[in-house]
PDB file of N, H, CA, C and O in Angstrom:
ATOM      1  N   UNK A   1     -19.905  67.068-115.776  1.00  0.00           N
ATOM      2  CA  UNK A   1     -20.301  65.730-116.150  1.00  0.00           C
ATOM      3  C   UNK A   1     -21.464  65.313-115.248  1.00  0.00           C
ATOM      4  O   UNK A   1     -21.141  65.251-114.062  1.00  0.00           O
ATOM      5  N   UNK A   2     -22.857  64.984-115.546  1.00  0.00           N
ATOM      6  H   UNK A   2     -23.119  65.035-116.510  1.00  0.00           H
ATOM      7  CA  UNK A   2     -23.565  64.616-115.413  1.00  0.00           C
ATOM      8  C   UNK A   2     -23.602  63.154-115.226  1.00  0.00           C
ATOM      9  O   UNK A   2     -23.515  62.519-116.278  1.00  0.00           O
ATOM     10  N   UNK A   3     -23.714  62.445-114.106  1.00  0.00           N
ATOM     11  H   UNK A   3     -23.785  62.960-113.252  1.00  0.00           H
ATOM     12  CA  UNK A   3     -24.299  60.539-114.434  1.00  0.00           C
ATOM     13  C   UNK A   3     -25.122  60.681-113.194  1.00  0.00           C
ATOM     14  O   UNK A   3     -25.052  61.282-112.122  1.00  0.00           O
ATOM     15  N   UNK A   4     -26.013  59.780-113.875  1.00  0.00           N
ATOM     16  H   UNK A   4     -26.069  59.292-114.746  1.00  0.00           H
ATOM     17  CA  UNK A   4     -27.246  59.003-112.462  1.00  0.00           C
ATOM     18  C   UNK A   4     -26.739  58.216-111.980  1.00  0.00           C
ATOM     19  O   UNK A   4     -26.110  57.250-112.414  1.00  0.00           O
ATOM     20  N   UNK A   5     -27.056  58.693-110.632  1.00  0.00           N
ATOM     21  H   UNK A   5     -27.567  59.477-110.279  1.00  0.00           H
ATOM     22  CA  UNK A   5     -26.354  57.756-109.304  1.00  0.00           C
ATOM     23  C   UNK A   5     -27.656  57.521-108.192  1.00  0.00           C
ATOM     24  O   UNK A   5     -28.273  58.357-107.531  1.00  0.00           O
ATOM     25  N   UNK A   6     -27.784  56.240-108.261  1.00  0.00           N
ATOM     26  H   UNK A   6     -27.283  55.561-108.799  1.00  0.00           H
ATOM     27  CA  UNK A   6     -28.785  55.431-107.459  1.00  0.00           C
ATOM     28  C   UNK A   6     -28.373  55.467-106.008  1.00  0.00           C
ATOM     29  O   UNK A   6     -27.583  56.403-106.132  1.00  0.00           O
ATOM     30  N   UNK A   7     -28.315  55.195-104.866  1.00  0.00           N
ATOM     31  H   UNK A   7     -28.957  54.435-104.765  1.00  0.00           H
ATOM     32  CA  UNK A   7     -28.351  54.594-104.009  1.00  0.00           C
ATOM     33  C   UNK A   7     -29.247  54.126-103.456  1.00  0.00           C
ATOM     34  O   UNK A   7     -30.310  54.734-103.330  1.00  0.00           O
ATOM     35  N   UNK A   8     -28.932  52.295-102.743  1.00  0.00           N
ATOM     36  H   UNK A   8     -28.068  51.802-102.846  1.00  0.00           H
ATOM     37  CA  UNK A   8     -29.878  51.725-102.713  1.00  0.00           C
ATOM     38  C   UNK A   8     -29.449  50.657-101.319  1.00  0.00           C
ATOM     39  O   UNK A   8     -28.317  50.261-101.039  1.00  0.00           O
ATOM     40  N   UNK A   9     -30.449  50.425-100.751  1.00  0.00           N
ATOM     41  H   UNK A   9     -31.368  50.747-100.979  1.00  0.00           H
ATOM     42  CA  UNK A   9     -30.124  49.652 -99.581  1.00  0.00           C
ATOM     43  C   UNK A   9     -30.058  47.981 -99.934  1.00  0.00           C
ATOM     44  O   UNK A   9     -30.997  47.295-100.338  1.00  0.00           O
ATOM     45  N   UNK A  10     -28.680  47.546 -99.661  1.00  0.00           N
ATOM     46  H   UNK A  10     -27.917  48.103 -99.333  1.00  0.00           H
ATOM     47  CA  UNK A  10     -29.088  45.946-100.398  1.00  0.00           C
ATOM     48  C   UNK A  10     -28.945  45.341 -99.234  1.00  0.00           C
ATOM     49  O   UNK A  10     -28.493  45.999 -98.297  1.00  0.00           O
ATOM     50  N   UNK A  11     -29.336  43.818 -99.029  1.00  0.00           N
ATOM     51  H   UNK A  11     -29.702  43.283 -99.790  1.00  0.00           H
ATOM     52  CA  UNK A  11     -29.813  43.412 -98.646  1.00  0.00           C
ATOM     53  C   UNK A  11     -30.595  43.262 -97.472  1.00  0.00           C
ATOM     54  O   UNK A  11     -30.363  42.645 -96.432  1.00  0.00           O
ATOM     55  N   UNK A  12     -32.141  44.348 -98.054  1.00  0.00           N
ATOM     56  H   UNK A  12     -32.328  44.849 -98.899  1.00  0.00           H
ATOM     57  CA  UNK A  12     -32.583  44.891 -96.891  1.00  0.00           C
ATOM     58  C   UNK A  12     -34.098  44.559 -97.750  1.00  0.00           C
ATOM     59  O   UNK A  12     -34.186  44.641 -98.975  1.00  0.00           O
ATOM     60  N   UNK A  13     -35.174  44.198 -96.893  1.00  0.00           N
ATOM     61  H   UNK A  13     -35.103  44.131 -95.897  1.00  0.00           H
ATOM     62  CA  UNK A  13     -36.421  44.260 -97.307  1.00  0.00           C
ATOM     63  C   UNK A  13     -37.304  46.078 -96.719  1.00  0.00           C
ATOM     64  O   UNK A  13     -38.415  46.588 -96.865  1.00  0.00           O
ATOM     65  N   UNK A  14     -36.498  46.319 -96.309  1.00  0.00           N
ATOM     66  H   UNK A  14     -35.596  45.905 -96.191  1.00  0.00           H
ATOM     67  CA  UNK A  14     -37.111  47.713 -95.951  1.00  0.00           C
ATOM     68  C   UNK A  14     -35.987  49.240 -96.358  1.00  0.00           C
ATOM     69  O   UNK A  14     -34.786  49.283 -96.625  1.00  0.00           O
ATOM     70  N   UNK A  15     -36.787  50.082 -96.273  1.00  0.00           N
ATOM     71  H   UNK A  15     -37.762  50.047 -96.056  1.00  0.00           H
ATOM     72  CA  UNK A  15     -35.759  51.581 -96.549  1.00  0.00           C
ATOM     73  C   UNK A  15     -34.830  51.550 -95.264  1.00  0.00           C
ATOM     74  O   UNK A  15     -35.115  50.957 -94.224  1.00  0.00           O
ATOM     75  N   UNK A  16     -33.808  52.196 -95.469  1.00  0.00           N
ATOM     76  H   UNK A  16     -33.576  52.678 -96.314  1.00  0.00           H
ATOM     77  CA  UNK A  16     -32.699  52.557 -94.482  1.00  0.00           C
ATOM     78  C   UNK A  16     -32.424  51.033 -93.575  1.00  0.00           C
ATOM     79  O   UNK A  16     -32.042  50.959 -92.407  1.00  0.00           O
ATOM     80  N   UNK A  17     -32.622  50.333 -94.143  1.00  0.00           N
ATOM     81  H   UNK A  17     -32.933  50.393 -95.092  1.00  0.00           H
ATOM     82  CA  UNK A  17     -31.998  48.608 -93.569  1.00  0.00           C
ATOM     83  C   UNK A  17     -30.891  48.146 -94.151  1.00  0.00           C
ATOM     84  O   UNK A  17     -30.362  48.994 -94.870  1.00  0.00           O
ATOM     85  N   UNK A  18     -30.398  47.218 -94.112  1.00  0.00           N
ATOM     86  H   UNK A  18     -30.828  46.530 -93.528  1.00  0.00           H
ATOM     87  CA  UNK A  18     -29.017  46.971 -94.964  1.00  0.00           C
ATOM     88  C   UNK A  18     -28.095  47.348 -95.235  1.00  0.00           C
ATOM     89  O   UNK A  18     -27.648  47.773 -94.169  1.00  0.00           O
ATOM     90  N   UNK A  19     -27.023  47.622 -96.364  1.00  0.00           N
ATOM     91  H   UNK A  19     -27.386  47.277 -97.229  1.00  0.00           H
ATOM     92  CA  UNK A  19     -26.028  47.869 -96.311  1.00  0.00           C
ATOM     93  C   UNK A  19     -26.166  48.745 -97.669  1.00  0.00           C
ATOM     94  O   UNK A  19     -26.585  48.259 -98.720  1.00  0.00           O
ATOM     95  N   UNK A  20     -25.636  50.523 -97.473  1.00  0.00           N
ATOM     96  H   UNK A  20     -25.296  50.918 -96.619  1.00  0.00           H
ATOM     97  CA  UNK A  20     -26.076  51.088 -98.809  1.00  0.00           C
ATOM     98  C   UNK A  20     -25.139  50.781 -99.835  1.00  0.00           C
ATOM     99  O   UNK A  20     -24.029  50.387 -99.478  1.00  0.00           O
ATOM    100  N   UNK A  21     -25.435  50.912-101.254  1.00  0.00           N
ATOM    101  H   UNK A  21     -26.337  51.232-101.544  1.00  0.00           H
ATOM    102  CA  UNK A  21     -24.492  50.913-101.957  1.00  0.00           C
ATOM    103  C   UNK A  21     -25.317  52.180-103.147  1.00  0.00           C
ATOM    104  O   UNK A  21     -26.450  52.650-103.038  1.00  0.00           O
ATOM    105  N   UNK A  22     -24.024  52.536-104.498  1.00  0.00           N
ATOM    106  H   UNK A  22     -23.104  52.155-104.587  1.00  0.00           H
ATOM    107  CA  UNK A  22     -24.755  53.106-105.390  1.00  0.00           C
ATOM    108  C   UNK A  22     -24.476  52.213-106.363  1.00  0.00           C
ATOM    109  O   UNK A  22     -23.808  51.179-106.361  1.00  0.00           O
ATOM    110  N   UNK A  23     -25.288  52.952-107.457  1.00  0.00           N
ATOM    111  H   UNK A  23     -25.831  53.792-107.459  1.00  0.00           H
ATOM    112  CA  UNK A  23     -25.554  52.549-108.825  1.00  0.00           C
ATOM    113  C   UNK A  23     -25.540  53.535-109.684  1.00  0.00           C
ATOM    114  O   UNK A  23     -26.359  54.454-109.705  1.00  0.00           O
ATOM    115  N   UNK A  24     -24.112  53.311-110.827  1.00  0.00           N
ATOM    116  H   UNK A  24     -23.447  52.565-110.809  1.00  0.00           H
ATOM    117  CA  UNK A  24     -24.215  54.809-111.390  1.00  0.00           C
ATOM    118  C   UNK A  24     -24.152  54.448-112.954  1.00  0.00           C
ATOM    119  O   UNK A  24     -23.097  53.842-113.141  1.00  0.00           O
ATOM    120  N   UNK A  25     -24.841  54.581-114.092  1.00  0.00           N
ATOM    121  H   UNK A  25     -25.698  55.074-113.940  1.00  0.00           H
ATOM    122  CA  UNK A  25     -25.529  55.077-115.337  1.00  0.00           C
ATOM    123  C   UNK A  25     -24.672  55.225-116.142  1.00  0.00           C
ATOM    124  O   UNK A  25     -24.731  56.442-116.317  1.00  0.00           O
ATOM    125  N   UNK A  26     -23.427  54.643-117.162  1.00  0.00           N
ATOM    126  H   UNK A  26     -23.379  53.654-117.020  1.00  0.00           H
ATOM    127  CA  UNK A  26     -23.009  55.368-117.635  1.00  0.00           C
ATOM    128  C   UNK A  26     -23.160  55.325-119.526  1.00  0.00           C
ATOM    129  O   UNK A  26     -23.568  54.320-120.107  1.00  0.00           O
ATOM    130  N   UNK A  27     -22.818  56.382-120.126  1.00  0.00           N
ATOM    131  H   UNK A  27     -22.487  57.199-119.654  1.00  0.00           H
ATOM    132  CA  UNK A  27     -23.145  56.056-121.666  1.00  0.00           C
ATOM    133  C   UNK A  27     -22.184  55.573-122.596  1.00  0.00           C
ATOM    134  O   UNK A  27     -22.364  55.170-123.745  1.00  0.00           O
ATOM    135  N   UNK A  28     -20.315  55.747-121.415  1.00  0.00           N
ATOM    136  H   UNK A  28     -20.169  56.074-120.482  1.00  0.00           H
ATOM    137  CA  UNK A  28     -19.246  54.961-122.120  1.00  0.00           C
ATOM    138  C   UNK A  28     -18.452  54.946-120.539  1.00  0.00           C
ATOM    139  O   UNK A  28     -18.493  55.654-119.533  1.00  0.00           O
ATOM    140  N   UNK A  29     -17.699  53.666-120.987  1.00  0.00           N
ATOM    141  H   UNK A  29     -17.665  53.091-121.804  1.00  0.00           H
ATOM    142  CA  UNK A  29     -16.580  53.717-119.452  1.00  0.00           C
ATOM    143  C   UNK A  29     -15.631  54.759-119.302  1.00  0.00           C
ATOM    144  O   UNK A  29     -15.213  55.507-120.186  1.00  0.00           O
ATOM    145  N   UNK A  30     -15.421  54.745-118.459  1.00  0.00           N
ATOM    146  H   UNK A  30     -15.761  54.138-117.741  1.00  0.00           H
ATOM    147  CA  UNK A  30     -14.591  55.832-117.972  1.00  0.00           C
ATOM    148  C   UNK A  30     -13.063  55.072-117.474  1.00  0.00           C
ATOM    149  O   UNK A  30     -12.741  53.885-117.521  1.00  0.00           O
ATOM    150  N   UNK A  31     -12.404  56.106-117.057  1.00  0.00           N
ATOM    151  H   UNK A  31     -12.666  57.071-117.018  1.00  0.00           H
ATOM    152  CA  UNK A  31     -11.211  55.718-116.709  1.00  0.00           C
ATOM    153  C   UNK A  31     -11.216  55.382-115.382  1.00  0.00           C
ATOM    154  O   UNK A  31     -12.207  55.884-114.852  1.00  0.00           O
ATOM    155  N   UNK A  32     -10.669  54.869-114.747  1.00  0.00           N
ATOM    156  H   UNK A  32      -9.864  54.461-115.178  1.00  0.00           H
ATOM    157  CA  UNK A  32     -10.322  53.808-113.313  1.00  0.00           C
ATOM    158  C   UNK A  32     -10.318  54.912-112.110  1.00  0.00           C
ATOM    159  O   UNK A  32     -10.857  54.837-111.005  1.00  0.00           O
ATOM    160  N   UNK A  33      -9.626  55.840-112.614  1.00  0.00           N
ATOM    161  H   UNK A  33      -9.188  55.901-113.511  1.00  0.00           H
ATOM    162  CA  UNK A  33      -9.328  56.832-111.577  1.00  0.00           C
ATOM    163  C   UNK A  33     -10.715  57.441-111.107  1.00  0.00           C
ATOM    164  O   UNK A  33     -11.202  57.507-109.978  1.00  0.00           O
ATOM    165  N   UNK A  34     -11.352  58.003-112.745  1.00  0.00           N
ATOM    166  H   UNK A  34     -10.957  57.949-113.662  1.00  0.00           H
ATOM    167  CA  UNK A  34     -12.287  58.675-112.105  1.00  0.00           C
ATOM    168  C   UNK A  34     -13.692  58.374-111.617  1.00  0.00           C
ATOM    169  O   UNK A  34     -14.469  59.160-111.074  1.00  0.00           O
ATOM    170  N   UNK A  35     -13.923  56.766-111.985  1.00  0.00           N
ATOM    171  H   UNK A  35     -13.292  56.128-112.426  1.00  0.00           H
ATOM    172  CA  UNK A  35     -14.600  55.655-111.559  1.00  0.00           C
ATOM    173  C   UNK A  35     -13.865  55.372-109.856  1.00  0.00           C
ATOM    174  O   UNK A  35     -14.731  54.796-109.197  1.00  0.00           O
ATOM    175  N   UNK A  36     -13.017  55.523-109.291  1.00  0.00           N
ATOM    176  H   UNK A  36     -12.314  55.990-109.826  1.00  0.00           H
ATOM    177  CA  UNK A  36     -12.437  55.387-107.856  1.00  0.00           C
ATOM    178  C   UNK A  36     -12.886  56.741-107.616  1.00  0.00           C
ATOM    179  O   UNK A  36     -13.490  56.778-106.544  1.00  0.00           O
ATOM    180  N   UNK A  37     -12.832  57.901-108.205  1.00  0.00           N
ATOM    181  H   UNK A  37     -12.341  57.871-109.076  1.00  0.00           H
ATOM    182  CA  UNK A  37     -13.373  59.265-107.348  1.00  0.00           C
ATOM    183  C   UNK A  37     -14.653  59.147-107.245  1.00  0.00           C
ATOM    184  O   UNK A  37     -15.022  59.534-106.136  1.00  0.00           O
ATOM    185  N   UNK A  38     -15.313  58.866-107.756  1.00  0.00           N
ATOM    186  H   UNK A  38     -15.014  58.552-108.657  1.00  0.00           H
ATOM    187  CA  UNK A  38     -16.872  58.669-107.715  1.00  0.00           C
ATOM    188  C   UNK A  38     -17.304  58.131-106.956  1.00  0.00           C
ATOM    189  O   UNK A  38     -18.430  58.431-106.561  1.00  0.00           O
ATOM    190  N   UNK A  39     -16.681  57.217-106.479  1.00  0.00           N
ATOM    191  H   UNK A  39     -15.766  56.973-106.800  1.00  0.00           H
ATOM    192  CA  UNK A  39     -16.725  56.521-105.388  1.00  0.00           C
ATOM    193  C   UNK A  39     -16.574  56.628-104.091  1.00  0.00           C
ATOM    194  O   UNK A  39     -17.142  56.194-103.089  1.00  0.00           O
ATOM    195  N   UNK A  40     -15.317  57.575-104.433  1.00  0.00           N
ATOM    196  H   UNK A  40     -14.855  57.927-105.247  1.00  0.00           H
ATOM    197  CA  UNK A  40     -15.102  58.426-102.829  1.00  0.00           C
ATOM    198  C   UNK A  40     -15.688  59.493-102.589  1.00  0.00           C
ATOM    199  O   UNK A  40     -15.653  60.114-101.526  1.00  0.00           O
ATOM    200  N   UNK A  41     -16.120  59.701-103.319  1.00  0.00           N
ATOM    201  H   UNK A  41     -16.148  59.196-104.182  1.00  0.00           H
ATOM    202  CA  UNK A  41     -16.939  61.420-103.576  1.00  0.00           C
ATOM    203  C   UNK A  41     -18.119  61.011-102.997  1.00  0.00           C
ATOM    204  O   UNK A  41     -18.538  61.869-102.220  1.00  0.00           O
ATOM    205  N   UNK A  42     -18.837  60.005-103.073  1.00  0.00           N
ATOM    206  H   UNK A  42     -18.497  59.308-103.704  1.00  0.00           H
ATOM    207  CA  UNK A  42     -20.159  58.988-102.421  1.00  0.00           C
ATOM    208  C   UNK A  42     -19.966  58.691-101.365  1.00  0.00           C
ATOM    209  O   UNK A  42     -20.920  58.364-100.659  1.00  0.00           O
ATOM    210  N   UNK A  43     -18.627  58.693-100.852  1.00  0.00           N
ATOM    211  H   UNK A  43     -17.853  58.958-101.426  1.00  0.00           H
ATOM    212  CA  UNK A  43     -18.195  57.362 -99.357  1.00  0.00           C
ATOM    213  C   UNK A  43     -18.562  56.200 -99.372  1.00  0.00           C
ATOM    214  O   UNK A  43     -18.958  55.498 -98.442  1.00  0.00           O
ATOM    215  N   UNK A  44     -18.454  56.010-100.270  1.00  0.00           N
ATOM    216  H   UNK A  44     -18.132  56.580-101.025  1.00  0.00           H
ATOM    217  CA  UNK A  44     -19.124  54.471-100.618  1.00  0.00           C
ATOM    218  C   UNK A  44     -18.382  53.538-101.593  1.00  0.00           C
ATOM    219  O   UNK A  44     -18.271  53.712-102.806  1.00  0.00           O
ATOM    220  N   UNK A  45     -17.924  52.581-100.909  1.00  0.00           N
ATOM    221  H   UNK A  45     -18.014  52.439 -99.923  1.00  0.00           H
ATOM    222  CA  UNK A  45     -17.231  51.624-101.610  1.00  0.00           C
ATOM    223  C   UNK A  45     -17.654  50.674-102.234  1.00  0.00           C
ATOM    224  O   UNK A  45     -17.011  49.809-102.829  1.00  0.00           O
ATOM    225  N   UNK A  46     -18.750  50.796-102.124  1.00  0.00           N
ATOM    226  H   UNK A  46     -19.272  51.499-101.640  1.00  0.00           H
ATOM    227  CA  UNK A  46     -19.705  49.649-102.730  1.00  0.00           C
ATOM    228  C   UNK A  46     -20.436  50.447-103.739  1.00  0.00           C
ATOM    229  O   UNK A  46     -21.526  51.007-103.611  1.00  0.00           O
ATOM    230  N   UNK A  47     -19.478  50.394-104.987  1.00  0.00           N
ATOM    231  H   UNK A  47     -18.593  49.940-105.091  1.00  0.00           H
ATOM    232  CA  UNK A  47     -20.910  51.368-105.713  1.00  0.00           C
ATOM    233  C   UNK A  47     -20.362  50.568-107.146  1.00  0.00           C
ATOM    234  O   UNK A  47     -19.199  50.261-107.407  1.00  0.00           O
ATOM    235  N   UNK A  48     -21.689  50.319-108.045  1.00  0.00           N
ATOM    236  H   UNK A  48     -22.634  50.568-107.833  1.00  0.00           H
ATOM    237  CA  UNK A  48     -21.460  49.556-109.156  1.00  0.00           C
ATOM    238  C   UNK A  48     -21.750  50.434-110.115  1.00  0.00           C
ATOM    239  O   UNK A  48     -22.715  51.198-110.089  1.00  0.00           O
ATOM    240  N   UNK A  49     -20.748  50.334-111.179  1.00  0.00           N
ATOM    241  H   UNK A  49     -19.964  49.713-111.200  1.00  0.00           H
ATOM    242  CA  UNK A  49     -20.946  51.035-112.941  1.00  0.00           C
ATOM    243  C   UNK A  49     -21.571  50.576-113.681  1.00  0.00           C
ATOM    244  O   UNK A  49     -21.682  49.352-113.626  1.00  0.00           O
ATOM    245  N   UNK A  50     -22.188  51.217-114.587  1.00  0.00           N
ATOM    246  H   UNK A  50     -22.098  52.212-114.631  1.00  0.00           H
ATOM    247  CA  UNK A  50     -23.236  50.166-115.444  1.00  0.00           C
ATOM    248  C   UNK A  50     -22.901  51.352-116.891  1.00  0.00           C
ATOM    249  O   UNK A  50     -22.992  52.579-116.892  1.00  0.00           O
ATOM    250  N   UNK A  51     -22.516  50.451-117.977  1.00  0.00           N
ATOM    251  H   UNK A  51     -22.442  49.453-117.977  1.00  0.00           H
ATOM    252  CA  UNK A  51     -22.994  51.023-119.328  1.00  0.00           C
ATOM    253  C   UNK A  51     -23.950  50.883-119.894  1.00  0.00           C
ATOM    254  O   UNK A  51     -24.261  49.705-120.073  1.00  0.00           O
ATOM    255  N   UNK A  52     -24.825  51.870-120.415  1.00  0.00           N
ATOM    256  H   UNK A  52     -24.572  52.827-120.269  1.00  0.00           H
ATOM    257  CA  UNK A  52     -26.186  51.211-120.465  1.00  0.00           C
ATOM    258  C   UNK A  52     -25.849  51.713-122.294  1.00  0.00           C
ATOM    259  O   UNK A  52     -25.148  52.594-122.791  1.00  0.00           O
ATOM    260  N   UNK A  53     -26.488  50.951-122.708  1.00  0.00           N
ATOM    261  H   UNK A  53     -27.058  50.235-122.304  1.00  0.00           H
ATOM    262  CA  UNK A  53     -26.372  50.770-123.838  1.00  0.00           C
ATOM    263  C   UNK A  53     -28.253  50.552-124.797  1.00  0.00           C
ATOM    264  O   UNK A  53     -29.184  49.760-124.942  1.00  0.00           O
ATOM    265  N   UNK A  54     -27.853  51.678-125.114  1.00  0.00           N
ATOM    266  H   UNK A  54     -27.097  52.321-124.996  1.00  0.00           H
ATOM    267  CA  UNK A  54     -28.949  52.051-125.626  1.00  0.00           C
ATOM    268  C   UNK A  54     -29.329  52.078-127.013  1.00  0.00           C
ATOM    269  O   UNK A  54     -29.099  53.155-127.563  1.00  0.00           O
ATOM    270  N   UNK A  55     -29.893  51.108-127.785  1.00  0.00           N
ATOM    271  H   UNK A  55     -30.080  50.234-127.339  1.00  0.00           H
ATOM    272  CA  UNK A  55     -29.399  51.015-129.131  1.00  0.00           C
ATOM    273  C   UNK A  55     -30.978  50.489-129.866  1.00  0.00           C
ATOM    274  O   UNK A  55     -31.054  50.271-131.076  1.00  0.00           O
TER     275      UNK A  55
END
């Protein structure tokens, strides 16, 4: 399984400032679990899902 996963420094006006989080791409939701592995698989608890919807 393939998804784009961003990480991105928020609230930071510069690279490597702030606090990271990701951002990950998806084309349908997923289940809870494997939306929580993705997460840990990143170390990152701060990471947001997005369905992108393309139509």
């Amino acid at each position: 399984m393939k998804i784009p996963l961003y990480q991105v420094d928020a609230f930071a006006s510069r690279v490597f400032a702030g606090n990271p989080a990701a951002v990950c791409l998806l084309d349908q939701w997923l289940d809870d679990s494997i939306l929580q592995a993705i997460a840990a698989e990143n170390n990152l608890s701060e990471t947001a899902f997005l369905v992108c919807n393309r139509g």
